[in-house]
C-alpha positions as CSV (number, residue, x, y, z in Angstrom):
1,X,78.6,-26.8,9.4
2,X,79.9,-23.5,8.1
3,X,75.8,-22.4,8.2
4,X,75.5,-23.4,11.8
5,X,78.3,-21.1,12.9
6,X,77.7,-18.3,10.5
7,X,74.1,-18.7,12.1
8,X,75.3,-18.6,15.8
9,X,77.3,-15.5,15.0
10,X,74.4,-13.5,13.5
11,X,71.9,-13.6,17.0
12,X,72.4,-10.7,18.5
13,X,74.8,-10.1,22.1
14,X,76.7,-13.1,21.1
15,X,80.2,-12.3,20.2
16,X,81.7,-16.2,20.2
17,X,85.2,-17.1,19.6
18,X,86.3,-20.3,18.1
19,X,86.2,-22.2,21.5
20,X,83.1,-21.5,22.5
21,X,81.3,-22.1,19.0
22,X,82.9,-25.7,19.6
23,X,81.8,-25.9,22.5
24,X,78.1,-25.2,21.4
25,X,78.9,-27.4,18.1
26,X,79.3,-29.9,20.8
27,X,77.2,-29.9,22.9
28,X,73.6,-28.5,21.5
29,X,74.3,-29.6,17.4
30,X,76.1,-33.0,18.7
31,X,79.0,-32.7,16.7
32,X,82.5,-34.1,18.3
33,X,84.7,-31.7,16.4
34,X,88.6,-30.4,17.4
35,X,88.4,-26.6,18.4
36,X,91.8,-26.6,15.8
37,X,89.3,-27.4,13.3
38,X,87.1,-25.1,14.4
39,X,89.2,-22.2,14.4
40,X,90.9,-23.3,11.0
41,X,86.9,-22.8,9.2
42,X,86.5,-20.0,11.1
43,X,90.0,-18.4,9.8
44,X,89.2,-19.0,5.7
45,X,85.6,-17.9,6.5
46,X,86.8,-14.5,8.2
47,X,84.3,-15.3,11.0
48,X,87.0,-14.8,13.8
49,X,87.4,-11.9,15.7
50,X,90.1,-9.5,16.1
51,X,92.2,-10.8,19.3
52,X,92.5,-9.1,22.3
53,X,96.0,-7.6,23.1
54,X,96.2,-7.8,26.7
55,X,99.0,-5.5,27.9
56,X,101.9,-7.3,29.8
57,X,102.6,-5.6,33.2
58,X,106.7,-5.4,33.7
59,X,108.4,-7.5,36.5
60,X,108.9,-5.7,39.8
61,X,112.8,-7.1,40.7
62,X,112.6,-6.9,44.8
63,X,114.4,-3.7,45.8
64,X,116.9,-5.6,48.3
65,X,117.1,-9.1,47.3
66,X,120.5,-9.0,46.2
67,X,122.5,-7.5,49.0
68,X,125.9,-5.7,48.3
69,X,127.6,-5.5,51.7
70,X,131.0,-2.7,51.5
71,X,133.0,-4.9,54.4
72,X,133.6,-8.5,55.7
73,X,130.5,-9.4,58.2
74,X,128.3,-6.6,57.3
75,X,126.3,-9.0,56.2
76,X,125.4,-12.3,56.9
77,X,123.6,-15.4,55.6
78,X,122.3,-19.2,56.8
79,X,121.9,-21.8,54.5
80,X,120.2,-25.3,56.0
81,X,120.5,-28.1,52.9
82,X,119.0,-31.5,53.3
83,X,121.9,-34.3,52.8
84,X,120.5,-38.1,52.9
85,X,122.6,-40.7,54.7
86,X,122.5,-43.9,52.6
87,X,123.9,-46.1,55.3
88,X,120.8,-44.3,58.0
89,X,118.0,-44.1,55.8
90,X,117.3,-40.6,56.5
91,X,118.2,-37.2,56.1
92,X,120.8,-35.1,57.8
93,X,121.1,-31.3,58.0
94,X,123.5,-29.1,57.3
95,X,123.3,-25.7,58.3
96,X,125.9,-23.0,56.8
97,X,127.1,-19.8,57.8
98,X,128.5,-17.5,55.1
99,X,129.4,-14.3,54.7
100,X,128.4,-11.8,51.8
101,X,131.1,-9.9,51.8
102,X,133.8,-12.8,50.5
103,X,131.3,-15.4,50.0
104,X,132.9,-17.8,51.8
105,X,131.7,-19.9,54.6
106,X,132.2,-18.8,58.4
107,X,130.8,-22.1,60.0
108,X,129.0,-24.7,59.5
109,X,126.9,-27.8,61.7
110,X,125.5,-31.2,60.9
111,X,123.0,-32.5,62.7
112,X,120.1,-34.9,62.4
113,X,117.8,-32.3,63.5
114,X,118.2,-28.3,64.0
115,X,116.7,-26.5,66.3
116,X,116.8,-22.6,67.0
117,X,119.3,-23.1,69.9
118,X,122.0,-24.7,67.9
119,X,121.7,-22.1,65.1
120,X,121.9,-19.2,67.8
121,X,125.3,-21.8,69.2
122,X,126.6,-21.5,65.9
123,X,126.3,-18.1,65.6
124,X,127.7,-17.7,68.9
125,X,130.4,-20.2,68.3
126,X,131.3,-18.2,65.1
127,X,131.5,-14.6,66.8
128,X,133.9,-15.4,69.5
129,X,136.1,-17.3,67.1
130,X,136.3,-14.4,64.4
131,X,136.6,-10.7,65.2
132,X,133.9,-9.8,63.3
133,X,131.4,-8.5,66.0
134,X,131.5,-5.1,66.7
135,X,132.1,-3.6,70.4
């Protein structure tokens, strides 16, 4: 077997790795072998080639995804979470209003479905109760 590859690896343009001299053990010699196999033979034989280094690229961290508001209601955030009713068979919402500032929650609503009205009712709702819209 060790003569098949060494042969495969001396035609010229061919530069094989491991998994696809396995592949062409496979497939034109007929021989079901593991690529681990393969690449083990191919390892004591010093018939593998260097491996390519790709370099990594570094993580981009989005500019603004953590915001850092300096006051209460600067900045403001909904949360909608799925809740299933065991006695309904189904799933109720529950949308959240909290602040960034304190992290705590301004308002809430549970409903069986949400729709852009209520959200803009609880936002509503929640800046006539609190001071915190500006004039």
């Amino acid at each position: 077997m060790l003569d098949r590859i060494s042969w495969l690896l001396l035609q010229e343009f061919d530069d094989y790795g491991y998994e696809k001299v396995r592949g062409w053990l496979n497939n034109s010699e007929g021989l079901i072998i593991n690529g681990k196999k393969v690449y083990r033979l191919m390892q004591e034989t010093r018939l593998l080639n260097s491996r390519i280094r790709r370099e990594r690229r570094a993580k981009r961290i989005a500019k603004y995804l953590l915001q850092n508001p300096s006051q209460p209601c600067e900045c403001m955030q909904t949360v909608t979470k799925y809740i299933y009713v065991h006695g309904e068979h189904r799933n109720a919402l529950l949308i959240t209003v909290l602040d960034m500032f304190s992290r705590g929650i301004l308002g809430y609503r549970w409903e069986w479905s949400i729709n852009k009205y209520q959200v803009i009712d609880l936002m509503r709702d929640f800046c006539t109760i609190t001071a915190c819209h500006r004039r």
